[in-house]
C-alpha positions as CSV (number, residue, x, y, z in Angstrom):
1,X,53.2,47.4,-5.9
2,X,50.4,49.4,-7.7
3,X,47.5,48.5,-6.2
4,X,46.9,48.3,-3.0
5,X,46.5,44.5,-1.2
6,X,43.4,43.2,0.1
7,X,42.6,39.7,1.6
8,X,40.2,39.4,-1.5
9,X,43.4,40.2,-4.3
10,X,46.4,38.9,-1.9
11,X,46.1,35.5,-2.9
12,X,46.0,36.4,-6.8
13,X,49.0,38.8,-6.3
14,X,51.2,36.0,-4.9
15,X,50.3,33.4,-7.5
16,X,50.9,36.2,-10.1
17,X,54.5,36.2,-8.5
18,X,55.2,32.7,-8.6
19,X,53.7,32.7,-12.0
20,X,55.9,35.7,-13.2
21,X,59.0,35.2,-11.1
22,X,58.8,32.0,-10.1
23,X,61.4,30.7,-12.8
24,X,64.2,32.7,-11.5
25,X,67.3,31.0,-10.0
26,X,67.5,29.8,-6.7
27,X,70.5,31.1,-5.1
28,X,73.1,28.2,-6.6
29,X,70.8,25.5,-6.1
30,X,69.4,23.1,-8.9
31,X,65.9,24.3,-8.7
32,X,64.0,27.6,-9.6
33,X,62.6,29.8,-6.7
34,X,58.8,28.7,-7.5
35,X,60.0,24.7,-7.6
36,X,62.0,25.5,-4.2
37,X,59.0,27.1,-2.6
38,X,56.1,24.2,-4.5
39,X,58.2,21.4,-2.9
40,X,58.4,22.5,0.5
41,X,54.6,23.0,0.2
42,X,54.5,19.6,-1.6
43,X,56.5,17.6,1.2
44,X,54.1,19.2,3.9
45,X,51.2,18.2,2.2
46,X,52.5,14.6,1.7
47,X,53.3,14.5,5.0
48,X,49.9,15.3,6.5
49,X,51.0,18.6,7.9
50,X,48.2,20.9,8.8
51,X,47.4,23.9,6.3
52,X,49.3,26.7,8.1
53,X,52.6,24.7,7.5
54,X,51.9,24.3,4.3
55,X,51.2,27.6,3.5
56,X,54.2,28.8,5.8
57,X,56.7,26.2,3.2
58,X,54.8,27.7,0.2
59,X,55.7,31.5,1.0
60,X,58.5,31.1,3.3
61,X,61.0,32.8,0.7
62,X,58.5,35.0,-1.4
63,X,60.2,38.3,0.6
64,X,62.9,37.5,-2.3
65,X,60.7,39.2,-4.5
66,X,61.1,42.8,-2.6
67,X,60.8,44.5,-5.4
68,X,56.9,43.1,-6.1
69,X,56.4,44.6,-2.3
70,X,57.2,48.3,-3.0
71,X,59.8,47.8,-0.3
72,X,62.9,47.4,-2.8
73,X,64.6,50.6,-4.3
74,X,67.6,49.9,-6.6
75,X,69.5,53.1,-4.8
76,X,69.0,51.1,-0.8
77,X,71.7,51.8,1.3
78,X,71.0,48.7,3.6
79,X,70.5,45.0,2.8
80,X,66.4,44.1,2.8
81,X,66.9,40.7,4.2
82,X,64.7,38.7,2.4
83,X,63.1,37.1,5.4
84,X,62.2,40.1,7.3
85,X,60.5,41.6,3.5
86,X,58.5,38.3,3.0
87,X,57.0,38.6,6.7
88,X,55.9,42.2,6.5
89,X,54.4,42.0,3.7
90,X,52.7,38.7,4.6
91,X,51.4,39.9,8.3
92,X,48.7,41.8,7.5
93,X,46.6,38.8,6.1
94,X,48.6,35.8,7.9
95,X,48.5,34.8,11.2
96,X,51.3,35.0,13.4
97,X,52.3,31.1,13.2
98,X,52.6,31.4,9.3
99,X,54.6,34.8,9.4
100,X,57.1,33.7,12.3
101,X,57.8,30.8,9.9
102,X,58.1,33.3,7.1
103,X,60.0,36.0,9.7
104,X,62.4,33.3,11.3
105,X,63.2,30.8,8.5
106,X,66.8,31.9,8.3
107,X,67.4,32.2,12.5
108,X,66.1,29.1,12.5
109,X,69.3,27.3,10.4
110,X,71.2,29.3,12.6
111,X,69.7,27.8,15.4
112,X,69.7,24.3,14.4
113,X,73.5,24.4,13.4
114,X,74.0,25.7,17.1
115,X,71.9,22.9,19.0
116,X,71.8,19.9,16.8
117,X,75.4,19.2,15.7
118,X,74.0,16.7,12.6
119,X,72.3,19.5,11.6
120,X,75.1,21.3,9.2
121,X,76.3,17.7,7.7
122,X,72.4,18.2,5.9
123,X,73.1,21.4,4.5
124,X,73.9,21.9,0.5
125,X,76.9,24.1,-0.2
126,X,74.3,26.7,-1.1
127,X,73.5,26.8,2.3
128,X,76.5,26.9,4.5
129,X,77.3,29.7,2.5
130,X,74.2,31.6,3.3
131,X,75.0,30.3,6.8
132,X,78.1,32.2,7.0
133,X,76.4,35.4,5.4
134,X,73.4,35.7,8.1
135,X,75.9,35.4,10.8
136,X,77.0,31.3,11.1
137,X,75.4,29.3,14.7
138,X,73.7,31.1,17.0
139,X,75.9,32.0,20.1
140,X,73.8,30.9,23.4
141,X,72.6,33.8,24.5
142,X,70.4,34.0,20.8
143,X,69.6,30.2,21.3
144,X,67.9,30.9,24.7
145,X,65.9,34.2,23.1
146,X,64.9,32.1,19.9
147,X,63.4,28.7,22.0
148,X,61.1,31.9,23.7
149,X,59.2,31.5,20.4
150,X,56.2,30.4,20.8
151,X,55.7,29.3,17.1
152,X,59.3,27.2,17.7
153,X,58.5,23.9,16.6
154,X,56.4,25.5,13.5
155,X,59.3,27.4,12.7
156,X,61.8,24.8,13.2
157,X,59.4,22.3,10.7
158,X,59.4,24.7,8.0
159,X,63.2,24.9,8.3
160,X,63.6,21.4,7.6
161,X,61.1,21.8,4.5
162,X,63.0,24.8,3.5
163,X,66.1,22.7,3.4
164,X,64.5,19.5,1.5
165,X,62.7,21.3,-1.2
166,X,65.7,21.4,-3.6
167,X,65.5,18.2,-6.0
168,X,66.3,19.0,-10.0
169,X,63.2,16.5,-10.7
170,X,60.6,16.5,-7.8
171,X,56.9,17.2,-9.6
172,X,55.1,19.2,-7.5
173,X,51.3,20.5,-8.2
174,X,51.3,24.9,-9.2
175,X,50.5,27.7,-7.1
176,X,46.9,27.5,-8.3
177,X,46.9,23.9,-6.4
178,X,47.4,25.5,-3.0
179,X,45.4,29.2,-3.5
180,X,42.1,27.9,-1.9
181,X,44.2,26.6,1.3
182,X,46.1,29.9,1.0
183,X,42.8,31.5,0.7
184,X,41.4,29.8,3.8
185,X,44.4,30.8,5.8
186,X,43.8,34.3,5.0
187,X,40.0,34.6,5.5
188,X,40.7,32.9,8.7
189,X,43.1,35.4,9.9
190,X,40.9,38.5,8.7
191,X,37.2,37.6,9.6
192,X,36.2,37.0,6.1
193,X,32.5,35.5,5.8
194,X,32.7,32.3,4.1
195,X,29.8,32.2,1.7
């Protein structure tokens, strides 16, 4: 990161990084990170779901992009996961409910494949390999901490949009659809005058 962000040049930075990096695989799935990340935002939308959710869908995995952060160093010792990069970055100019959904996207598979037993049989390969990597089902003693939440049921909606946005042919507006709502979201959060 070379210039420093600001809630007037954050929303420009991330669309820069979906147009940029955007085209780059999607961890085994059929879809490129930016079409992953556009149809979770797209299914929210069509859905009716209120702006934070959709903006929570549309950046929930842009902490895979760690390097774009300044927080990435090719000579780390330790795994950034990409969950916990996405959030920092993000919390300075979200509020909380968007960065929880951002921060908690991967406990919350874990989660679900601990309390709803249906949940797993809706998983792609992809994914119940990831599962297995960030630690498989919650035991109970990390259910009971995670339903303490209180952005839960956010959380637990973007999960499900997480998991849907992964069709080879699903048209989906661009970044640039979605930067005024993302824009709103952030003036909200930092007190910026609208004009």
């Amino acid at each position: 990161m070379t210039a420093e962000l600001t809630p007037q040049n954050i929303v420009a930075f991330l669309g820069d990084i979906f147009e940029r990096r955007g085209g780059e695989e999607y961890l085994g799935e059929p879809v490129t990170m930016a079409q992953h990340m556009l149809q979770g935002a797209a299914l929210a939308e069509r859905a009716g779901k209120p702006e934070r959710i959709i903006v929570a869908a549309l950046l929930h995995d842009i902490g895979h992009f760690t390097s774009e952060f300044g927080t990435y160093h090719p000579d780390d010792t330790h795994d950034r996961h990409h969950e916990e990069a996405g959030a920092e970055v993000l919390e300075a100019f979200f509020p909380s409910v968007v960065t929880d959904c951002v921060r908690y996207h991967v406990a919350a598979k874990r989660f679900l494949c601990a309390t709803r037993p249906e949940y797993f049989g809706r998983l792609s390969a992809a994914s119940v390999h990831t599962l297995n990597l960030q630690g498989g089902p919650m035991d109970a003693d990390e259910v009971a901490a995670f339903e303490g939440n209180p952005n839960l049921s956010e959380i637990i909606e973007v999960r499900y949009l997480d998991d849907a946005g992964k069709h080879a042919d699903m048209k989906t507006p661009d970044f640039a659809h979605y930067a005024p709502m993302v824009q709103r979201i952030v003036d909200a959060h930092c007190g910026v005058a609208v004009l």
